[in-house]
C-alpha positions in Angstrom: 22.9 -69.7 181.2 19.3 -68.5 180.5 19.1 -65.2 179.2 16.4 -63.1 178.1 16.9 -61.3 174.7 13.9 -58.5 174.0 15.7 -56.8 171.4 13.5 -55.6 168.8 10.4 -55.4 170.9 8.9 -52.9 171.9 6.6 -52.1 174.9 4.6 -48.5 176.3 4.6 -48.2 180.2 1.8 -46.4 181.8 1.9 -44.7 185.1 5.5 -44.0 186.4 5.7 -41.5 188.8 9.5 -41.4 190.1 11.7 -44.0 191.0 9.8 -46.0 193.4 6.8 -46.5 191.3 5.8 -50.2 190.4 5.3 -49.3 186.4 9.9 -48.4 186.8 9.9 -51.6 188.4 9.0 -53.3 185.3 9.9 -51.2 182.9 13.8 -51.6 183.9 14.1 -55.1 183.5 12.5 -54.9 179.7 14.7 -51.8 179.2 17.9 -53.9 180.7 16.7 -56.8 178.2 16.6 -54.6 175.2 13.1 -53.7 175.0 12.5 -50.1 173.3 9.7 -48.4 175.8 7.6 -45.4 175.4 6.2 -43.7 178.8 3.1 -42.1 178.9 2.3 -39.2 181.7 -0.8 -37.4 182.7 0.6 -34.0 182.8 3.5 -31.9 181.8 4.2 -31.4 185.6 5.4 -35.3 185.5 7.4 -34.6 182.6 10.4 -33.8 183.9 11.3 -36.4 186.4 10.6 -38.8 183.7 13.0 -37.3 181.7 15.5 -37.9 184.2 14.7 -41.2 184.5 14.5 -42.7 181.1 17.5 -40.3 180.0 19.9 -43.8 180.1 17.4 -45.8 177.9 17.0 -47.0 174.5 15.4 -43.8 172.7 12.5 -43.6 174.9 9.4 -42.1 173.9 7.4 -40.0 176.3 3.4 -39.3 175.6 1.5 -37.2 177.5 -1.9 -38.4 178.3 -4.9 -38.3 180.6 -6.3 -41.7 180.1 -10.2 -39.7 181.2 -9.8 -38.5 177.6 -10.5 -41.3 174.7 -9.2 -37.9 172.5 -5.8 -38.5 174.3 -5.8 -42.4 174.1 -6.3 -42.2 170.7 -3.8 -39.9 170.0 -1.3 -41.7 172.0 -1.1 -44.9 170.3 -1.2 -42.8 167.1 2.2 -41.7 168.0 3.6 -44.9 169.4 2.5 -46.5 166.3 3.9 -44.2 164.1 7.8 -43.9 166.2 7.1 -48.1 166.8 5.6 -49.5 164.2 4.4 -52.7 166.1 3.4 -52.8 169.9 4.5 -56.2 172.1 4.2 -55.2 175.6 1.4 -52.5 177.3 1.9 -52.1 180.8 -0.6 -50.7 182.6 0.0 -49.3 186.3 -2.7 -46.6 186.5 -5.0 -45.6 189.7 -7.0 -42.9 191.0 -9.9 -42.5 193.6 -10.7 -39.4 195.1 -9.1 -38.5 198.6 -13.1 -38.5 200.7 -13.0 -42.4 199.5 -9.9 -43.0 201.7 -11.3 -40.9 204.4 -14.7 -41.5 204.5 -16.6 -45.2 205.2 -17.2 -47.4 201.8 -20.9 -46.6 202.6 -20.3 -43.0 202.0 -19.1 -43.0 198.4 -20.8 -40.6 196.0 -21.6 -41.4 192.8 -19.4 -39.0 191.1 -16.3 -40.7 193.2 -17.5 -44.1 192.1 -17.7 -42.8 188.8 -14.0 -40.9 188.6 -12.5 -44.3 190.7 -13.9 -46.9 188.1 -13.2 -44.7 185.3 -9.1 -44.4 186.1 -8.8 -47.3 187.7 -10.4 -50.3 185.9 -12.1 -49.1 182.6 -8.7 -47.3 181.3 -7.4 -50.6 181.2 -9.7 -51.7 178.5 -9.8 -48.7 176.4 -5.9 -48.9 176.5 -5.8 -52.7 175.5 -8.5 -52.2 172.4 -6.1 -49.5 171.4 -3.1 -51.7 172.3 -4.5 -54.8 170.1 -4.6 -53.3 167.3 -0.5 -52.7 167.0 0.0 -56.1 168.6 0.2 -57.7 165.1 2.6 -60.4 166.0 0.9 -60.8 169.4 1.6 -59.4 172.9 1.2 -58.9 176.6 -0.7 -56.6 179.0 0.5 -56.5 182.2 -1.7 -54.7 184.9 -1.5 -54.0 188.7 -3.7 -55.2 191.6 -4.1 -55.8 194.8 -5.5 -58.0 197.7 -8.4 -55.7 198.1 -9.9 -56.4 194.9 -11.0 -59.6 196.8 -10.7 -58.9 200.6 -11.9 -55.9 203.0 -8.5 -53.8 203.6 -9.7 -51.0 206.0 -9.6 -47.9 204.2 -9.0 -48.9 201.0 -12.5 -48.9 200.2 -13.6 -47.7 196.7 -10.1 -48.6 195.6 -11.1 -51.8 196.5 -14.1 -52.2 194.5 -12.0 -50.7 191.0 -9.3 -53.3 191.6 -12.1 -55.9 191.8 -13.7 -54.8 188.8 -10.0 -54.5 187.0 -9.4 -58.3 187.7 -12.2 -59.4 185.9 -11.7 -56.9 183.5 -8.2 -59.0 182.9 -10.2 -62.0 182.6 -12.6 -60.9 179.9 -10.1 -59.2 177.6 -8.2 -62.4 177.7 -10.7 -64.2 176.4 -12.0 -61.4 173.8 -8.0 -61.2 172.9 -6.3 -65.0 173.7 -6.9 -65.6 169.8 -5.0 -63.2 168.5 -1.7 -64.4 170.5 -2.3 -61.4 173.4 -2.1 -62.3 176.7 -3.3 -60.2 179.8 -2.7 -60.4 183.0 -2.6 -59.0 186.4 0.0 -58.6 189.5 -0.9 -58.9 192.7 1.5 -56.8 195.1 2.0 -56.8 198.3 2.3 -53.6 200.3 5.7 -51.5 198.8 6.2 -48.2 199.8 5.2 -45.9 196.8 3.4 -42.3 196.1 0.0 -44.3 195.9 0.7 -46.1 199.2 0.6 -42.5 201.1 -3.1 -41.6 200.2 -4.0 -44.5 202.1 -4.7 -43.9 206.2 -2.4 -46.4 208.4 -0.4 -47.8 205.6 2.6 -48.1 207.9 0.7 -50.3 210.2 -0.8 -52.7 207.1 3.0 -52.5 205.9 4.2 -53.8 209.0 1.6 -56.0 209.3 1.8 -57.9 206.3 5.8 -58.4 206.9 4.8 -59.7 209.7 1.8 -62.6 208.8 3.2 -63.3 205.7 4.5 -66.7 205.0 8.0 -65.2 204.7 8.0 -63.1 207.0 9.2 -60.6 205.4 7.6 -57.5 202.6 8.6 -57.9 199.2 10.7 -55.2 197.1 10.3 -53.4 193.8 12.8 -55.8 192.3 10.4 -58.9 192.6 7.2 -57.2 191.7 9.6 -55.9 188.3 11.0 -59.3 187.8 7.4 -61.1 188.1 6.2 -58.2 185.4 9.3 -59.2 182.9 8.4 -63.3 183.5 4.6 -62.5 182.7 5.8 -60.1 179.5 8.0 -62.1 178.2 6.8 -64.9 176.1 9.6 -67.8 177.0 8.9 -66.8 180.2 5.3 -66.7 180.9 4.1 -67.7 177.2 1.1 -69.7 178.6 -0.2 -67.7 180.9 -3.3 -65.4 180.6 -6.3 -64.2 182.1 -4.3 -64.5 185.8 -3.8 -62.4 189.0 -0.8 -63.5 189.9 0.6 -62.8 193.5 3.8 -61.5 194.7 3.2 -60.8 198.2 5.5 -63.3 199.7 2.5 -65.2 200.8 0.5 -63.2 202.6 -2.7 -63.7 200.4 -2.8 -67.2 201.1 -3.2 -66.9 205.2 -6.5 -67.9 206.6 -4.9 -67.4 210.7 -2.0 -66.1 211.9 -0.6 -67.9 214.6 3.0 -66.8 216.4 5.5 -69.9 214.9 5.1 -72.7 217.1 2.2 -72.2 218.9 -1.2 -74.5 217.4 
């Protein structure tokens, strides 16, 4: 039987919220392997509930940090460096755009909600992996999370859209900058999942129940897959050759040019 061993790694997981949240979805499968994790959170108001969540785990570490602040990132990876020693595993599961950009048409968007979108969405990805890179002595992985709007129009998405985009080939370019020194980076895909983000976004019920619907499976995906696609991508004898990828998990919905009812052409 195949197992996966993790013990002795060590990995820092960026943007859980509670339960639901895509960043726990990967971070129990490396904690269930053996992984050691450290959780960052914005604010102390956040605190709490991860407390109750990692409370089971491995001595966790918990950072605060408002990834707006290089200050904070800095300081951060000064303490996981210091408690770790070594980094293997960053994942990163961080997004923010104003409210109006959901609201309001794409055409709309101010430069200041550009500005604040871009900034938490796509660039803390980068100045987290240069920070990351540097305790990745024996190599790594960076796991980060997308979606089909980076590449399609998904009505009200909007801005969001445009930071995902901008993530992705982020992914691509710190692969290359970082494929030398054994680090790999990557980024999932999801399909719709019901999550704290997902409610920001107007008629996310009807795009949830559409996608189950067109989807080559008919059928959404769960937490579980989008955690155990994170762990395969992480974890060296599982995704060792891969890098520089958006890789989907959206039970096929990404690939459908037309939807037509099953047996009708």
């Amino acid at each position: 039987m195949y197992t996966i061993d993790l013990s002795g790694k060590t990995g820092l997981v960026m943007g859980v919220a509670n339960q639901r949240s895509l960043a726990w979805a990967i971070a129990q499968p490396l904690a269930d392997a053996g992984a050691r994790l450290a959780f960052s959170y914005q604010s102390d108001r956040l605190r709490p509930t991860l407390e109750k969540l990692t409370e089971d785990l491995n001595a966790p570490l918990l950072v605060e940090c408002d990834v707006g602040s290089d200050e904070q990132i800095d300081a951060m990876f000064e303490r996981v460096g210091r408690e770790f020693g070594k980094l293997d595993y960053l994942v990163h599961a961080l997004a923010y755009s104003p409210a109006a950009t959901f609201e309001h048409p794409f055409v709309e968007t101010t430069r200041e909600d550009w500005r604040t979108a871009m900034d938490v969405s796509a660039y803390s990805l980068v100045a987290t992996t240069n920070r990351a890179a540097r305790l990745m002595t024996e190599g790594g992985s960076v796991v980060t999370l997308s979606y089909l709007a980076a590449e399609r129009v998904v009505p009200h998405y909007n801005m969001m859209g445009v930071a995902k985009a901008a993530l992705e080939a982020s992914v691509r370019y710190l692969a290359y900058d970082l494929g030398p020194k054994g680090i790999r980076v990557n980024a999932i895909s999801a399909g719709p999942v019901r999550t704290i983000a997902a409610r920001s976004i107007a008629g996310f019920g009807d795009l949830y129940s559409q996608a189950g619907e067109m989807s080559m499976l008919r059928r959404n995906i769960d937490h579980e897959e989008v955690g155990g696609l994170g762990l395969s991508l992480l974890a060296d004898r599982l995704g060792g050759g891969i890098t520089g990828e958006t890789v989907y998990v959206d039970a096929g919905f990404h690939a459908i040019g037309l939807f037509l009812p099953q047996g009708k052409e």
